[in-house]
N, CA, C and O atoms as CSV, one atom per row, in Angstrom:
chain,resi,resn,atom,element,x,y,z
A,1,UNK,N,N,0.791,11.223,-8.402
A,1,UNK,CA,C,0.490,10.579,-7.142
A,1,UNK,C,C,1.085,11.432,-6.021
A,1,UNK,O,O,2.126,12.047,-6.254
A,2,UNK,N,N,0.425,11.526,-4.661
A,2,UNK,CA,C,1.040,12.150,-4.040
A,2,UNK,C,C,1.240,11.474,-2.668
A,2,UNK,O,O,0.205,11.315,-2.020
A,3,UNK,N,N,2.218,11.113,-2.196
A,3,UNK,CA,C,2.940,10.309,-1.403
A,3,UNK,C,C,2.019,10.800,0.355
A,3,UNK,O,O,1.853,11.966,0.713
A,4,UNK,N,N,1.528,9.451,1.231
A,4,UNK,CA,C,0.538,10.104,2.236
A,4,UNK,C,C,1.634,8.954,3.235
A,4,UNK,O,O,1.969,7.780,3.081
A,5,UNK,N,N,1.931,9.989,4.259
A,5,UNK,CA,C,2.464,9.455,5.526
A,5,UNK,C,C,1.560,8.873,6.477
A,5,UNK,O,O,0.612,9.538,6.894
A,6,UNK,N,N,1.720,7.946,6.778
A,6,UNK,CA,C,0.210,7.324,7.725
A,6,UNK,C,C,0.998,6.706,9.377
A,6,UNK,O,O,2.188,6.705,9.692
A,7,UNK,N,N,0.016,6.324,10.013
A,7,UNK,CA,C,0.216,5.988,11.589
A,7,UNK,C,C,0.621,4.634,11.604
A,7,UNK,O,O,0.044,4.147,12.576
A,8,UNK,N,N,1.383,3.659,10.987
A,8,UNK,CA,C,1.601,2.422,11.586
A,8,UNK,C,C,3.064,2.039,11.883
A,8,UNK,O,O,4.081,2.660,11.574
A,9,UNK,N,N,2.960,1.036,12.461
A,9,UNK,CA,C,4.239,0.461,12.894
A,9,UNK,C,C,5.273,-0.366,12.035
A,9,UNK,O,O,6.477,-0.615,12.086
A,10,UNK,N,N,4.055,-0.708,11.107
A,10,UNK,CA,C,4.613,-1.385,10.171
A,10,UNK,C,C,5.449,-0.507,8.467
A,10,UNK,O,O,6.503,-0.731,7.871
A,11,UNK,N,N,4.369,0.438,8.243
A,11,UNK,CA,C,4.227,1.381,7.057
A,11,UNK,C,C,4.722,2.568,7.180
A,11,UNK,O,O,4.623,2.710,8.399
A,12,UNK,N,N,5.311,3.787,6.684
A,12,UNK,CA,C,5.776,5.044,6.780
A,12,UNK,C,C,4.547,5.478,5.846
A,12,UNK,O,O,3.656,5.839,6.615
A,13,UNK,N,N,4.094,5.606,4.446
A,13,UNK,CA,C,3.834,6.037,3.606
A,13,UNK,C,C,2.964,5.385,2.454
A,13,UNK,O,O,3.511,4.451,1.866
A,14,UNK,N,N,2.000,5.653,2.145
A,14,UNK,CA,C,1.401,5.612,1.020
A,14,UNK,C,C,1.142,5.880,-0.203
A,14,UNK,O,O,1.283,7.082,0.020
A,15,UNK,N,N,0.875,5.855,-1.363
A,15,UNK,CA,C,0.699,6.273,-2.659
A,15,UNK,C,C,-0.296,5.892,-3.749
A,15,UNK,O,O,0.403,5.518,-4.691
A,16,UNK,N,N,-1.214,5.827,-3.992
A,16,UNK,CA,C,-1.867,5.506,-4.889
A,16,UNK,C,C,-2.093,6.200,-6.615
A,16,UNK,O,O,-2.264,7.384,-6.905
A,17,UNK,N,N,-2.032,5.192,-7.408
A,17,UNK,CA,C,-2.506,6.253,-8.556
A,17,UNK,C,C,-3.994,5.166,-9.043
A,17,UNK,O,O,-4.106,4.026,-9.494
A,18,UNK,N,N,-4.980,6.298,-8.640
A,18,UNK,CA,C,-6.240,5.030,-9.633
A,18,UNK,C,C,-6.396,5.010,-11.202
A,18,UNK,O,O,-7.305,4.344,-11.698
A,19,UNK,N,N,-5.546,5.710,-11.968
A,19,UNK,CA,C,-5.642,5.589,-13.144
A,19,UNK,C,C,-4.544,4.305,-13.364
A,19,UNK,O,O,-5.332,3.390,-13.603
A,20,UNK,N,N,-3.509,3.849,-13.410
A,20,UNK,CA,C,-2.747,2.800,-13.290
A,20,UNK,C,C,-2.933,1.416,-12.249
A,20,UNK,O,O,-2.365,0.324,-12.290
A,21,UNK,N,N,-4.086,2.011,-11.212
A,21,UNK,CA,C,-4.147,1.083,-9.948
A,21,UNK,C,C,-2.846,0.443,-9.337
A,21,UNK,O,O,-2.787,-0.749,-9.037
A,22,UNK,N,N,-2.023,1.147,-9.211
A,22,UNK,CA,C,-0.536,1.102,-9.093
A,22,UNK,C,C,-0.666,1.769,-7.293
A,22,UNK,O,O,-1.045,2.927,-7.117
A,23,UNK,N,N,-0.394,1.095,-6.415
A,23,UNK,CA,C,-0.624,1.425,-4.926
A,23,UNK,C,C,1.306,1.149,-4.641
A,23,UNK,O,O,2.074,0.199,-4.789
A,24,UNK,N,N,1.395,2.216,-4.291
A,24,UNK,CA,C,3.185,2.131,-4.010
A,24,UNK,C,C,2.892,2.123,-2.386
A,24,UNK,O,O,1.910,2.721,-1.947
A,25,UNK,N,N,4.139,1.145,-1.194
A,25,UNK,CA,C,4.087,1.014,-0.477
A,25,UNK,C,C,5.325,1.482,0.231
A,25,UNK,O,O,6.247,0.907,-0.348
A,26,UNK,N,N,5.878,2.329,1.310
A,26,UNK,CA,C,7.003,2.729,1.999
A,26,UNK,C,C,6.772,1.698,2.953
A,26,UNK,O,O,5.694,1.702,3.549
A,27,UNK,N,N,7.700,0.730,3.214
A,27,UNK,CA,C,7.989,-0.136,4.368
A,27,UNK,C,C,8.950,0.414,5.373
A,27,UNK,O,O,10.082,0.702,4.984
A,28,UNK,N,N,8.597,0.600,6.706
A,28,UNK,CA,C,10.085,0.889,7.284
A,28,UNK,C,C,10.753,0.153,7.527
A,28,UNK,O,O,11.729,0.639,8.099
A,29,UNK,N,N,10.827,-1.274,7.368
A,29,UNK,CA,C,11.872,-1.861,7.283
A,29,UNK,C,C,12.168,-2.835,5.794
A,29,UNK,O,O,13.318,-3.224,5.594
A,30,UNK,N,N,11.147,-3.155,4.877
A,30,UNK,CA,C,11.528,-3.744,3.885
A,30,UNK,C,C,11.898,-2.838,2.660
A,30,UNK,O,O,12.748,-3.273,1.883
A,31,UNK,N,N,11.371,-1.706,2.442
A,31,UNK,CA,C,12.193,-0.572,1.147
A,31,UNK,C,C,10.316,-0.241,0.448
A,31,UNK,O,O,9.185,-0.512,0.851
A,32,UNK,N,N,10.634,0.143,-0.205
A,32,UNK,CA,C,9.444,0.383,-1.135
A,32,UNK,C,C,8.916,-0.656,-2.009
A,32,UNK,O,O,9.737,-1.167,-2.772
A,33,UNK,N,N,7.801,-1.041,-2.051
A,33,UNK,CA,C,6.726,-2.036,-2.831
A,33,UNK,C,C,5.753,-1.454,-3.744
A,33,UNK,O,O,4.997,-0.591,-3.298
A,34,UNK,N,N,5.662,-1.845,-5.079
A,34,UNK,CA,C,4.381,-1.940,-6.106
A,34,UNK,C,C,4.074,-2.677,-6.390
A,34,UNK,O,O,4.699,-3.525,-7.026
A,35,UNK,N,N,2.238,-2.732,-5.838
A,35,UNK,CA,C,1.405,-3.260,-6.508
A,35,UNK,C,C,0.674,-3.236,-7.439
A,35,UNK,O,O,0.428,-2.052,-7.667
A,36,UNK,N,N,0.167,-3.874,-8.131
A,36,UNK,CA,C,-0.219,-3.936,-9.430
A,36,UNK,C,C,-2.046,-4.019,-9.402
A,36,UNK,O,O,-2.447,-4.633,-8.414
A,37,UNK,N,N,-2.679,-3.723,-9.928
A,37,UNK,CA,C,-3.880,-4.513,-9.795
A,37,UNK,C,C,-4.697,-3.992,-9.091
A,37,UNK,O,O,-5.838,-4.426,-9.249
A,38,UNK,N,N,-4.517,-2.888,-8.048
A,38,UNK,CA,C,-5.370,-2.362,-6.635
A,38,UNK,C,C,-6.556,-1.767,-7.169
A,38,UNK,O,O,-6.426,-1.003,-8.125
A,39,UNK,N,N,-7.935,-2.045,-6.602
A,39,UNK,CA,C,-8.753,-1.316,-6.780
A,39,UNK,C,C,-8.834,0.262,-5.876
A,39,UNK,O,O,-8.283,0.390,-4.783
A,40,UNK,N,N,-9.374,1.043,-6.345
A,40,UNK,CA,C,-9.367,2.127,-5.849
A,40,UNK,C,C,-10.477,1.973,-4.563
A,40,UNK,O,O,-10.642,2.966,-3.856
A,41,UNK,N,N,-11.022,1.079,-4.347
A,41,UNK,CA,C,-12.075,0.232,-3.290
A,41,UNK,C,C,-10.741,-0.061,-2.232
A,41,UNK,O,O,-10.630,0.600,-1.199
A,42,UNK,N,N,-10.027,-0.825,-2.502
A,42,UNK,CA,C,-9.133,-1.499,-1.468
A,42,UNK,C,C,-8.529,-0.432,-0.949
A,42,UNK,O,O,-8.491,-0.223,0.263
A,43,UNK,N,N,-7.939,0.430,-1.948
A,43,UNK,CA,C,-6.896,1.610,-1.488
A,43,UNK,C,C,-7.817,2.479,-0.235
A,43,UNK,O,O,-7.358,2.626,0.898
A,44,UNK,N,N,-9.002,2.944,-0.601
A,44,UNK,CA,C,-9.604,3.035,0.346
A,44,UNK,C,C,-9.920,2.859,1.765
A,44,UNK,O,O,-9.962,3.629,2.725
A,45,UNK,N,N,-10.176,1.328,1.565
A,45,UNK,CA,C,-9.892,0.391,2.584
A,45,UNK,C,C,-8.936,0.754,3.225
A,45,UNK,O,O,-9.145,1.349,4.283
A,46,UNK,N,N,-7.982,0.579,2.911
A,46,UNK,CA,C,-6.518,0.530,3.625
A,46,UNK,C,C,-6.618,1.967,4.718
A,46,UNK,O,O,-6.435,2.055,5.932
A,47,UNK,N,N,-7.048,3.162,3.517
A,47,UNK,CA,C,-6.521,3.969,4.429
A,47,UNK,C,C,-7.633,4.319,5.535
A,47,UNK,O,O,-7.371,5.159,6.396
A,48,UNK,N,N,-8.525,3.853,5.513
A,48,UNK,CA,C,-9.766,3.469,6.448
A,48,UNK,C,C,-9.436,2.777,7.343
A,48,UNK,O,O,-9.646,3.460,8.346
A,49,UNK,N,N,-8.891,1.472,7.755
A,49,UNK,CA,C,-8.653,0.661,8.109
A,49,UNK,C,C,-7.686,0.906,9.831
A,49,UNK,O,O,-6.739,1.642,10.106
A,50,UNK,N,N,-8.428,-0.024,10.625
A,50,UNK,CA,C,-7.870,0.281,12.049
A,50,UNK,C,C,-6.085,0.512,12.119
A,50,UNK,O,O,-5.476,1.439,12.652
A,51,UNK,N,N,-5.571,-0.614,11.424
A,51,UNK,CA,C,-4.459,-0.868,11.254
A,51,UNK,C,C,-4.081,-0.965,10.034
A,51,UNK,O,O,-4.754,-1.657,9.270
A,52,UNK,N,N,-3.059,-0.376,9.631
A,52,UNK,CA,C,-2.486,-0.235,7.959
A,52,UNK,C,C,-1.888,-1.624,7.823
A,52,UNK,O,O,-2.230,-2.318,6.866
A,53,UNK,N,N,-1.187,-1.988,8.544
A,53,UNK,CA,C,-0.293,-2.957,8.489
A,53,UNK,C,C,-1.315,-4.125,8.505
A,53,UNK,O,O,-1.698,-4.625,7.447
A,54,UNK,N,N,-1.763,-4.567,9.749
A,54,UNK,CA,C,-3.114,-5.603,9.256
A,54,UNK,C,C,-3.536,-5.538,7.961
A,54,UNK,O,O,-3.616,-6.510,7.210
A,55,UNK,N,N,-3.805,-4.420,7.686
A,55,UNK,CA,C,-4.839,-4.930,6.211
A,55,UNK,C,C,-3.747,-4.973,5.323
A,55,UNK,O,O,-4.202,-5.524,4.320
A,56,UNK,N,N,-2.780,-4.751,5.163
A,56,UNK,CA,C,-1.602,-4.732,4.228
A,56,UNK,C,C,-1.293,-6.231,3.991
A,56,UNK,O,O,-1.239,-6.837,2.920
A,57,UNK,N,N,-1.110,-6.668,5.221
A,57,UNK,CA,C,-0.694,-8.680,5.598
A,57,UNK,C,C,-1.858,-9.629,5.191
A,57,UNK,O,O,-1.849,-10.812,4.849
A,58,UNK,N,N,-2.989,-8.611,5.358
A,58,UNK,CA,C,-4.286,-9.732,5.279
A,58,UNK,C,C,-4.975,-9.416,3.690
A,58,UNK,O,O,-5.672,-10.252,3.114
A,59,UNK,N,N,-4.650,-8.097,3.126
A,59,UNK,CA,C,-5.358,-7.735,2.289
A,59,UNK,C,C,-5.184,-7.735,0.736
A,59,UNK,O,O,-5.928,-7.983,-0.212
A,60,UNK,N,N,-3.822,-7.332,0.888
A,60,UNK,CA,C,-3.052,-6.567,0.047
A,60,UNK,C,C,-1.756,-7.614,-0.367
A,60,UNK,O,O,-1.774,-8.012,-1.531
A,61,UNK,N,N,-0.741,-8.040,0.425
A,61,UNK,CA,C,0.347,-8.746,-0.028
A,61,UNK,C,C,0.197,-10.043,-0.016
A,61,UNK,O,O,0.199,-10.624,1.069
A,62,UNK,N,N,0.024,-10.815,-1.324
A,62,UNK,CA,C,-0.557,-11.818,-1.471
A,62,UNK,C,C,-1.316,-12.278,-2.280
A,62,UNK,O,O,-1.604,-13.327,-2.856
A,63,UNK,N,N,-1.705,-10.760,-2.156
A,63,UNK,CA,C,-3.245,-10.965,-3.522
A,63,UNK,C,C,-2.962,-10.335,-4.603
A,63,UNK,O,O,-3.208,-10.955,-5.638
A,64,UNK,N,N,-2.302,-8.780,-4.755
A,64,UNK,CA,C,-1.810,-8.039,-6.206
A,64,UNK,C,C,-0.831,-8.706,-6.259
A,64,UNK,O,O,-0.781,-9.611,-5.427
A,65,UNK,N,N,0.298,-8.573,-7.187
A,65,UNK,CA,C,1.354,-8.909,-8.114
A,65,UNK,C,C,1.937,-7.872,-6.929
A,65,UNK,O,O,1.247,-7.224,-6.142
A,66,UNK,N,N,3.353,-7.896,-7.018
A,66,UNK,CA,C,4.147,-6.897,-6.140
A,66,UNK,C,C,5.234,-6.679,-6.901
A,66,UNK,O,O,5.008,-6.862,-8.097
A,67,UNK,N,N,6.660,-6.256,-6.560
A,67,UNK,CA,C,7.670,-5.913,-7.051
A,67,UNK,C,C,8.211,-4.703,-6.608
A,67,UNK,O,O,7.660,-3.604,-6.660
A,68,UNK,N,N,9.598,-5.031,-6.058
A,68,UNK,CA,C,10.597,-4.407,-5.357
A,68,UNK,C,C,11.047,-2.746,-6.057
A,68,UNK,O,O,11.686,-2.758,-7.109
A,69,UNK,N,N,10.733,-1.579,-5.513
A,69,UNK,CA,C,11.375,-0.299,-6.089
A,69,UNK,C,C,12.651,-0.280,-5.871
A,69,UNK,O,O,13.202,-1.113,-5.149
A,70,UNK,N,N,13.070,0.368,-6.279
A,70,UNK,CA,C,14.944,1.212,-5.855
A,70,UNK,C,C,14.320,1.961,-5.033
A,70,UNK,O,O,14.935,2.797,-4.370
């Protein structure tokens, strides 16, 4: 996977692997997040998407399984 720095206020960083559908999340203020479950459609999405953080709140956390990194 290779770690993608993106534009929001909310997010530092991205990660996807579509063989695991494992979407790792850099929060700048909550730590790092994995999700479980992501289609390689959504991941897409996301990084398409006007706002990372919007679609993150509306899209994404809530709906995969999550769980806290070190």
């Amino acid at each position: 996977m290779a770690i993608k720095k993106v534009d929001s206020s909310m997010v530092y960083a991205v990660d996807y692997d579509p063989k695991t559908r494992v979407l790792e999340v850099v929060f700048k203020r909550m730590g790092v997040f994995a999700y479980s479950g992501v289609p390689q459609s959504e991941y897409r999405r996301l990084m398409k998407s006007d706002s990372i953080g919007s679609h993150m709140r509306y899209c994404i956390i809530g709906t995969y399984p999550e769980r806290k990194l070190d």
